[in-house]
C-alpha positions in Angstrom: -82.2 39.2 23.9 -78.3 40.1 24.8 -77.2 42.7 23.5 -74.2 42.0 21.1 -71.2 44.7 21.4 -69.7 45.4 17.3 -66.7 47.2 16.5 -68.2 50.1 14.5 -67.1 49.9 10.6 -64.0 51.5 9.8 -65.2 54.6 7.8 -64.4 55.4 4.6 -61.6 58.0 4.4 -62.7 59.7 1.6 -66.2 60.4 3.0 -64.5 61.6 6.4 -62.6 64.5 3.9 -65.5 65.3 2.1 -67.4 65.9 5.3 -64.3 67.7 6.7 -64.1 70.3 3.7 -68.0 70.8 3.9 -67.4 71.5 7.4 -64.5 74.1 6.7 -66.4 75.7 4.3 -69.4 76.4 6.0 -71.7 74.2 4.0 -74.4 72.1 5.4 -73.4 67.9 5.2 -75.3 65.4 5.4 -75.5 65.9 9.5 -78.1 68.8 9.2 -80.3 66.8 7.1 -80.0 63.5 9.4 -80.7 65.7 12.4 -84.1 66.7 11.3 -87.1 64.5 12.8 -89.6 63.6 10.0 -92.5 65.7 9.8 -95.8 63.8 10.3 -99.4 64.5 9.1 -101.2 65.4 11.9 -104.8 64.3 10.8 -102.8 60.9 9.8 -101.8 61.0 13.4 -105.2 62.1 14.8 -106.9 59.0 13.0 -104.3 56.3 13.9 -104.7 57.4 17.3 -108.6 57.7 17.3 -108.2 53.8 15.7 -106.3 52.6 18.5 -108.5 53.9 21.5 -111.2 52.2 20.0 -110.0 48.5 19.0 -109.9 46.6 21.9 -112.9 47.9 23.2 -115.0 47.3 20.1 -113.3 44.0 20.0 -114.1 42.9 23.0 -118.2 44.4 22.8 -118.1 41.9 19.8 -116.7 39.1 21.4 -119.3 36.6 23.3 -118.4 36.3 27.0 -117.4 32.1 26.2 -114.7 33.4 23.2 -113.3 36.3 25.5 -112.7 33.8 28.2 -111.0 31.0 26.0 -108.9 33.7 24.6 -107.5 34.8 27.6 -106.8 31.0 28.7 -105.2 30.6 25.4 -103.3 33.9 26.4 -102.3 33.1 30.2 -101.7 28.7 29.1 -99.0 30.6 26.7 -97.3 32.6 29.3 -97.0 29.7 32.0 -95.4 27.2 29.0 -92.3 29.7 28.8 -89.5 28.7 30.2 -87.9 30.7 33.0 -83.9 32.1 32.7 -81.9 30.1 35.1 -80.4 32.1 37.5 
C-alpha cells in the first residue's frame, strides 16, 4: 500500500497556549499522560500467549491428512492467482 504524505492539521491555537502555560508553570499536560505505555495484566498475557503456542498445532492434530492437504492447495492456488507489481 503507498504510503500517502498529509500536511499535519493546523493546531488549534488555543490548545498550543494552554499547553504553553502548563508548561511554564510546571504542571504536567497532557504529554506525561500520553507518554505512558498501558499497563497490561500479566496472567491475561500469559494465557493469550499459552493460546497461541498451542492453536496451529492442535489444529492441525485434528485435521485429517486429506483436509490439511486441500487447505494448503487452497492456500498456495491463492498466492499464485495474485497478480505481480509491474516493474
Amino acid at each position: 500500500m503507498p504510503k500517502r504524505s498529509r500536511r499535519p492539521a493546523e493546531p488549534d491555537v488555543n490548545e498550543m497556549a494552554a499547553r504553553i502555560l502548563a508548561q511554564a508553570a510546571g504542571m504536567p499536560g497532557e504529554e506525561t499522560a500520553a507518554a505512558a505505555p498501558p499497563v497490561k495484566n500479566p496472567a491475561a498475557v500469559a494465557l493469550g500467549r499459552l493460546g497461541g503456542l498451542k492453536g496451529g498445532n492442535a489444529r492441525a492434530k485434528a485435521l485429517s491428512a486429506k483436509k490439511r492437504r486441500d487447505i494448503a492447495r487452497q492456500g498456495a492456488e491463492t498466492r499464485w492467482k495474485k497478480k505481480k507489481p509491474n516493474g
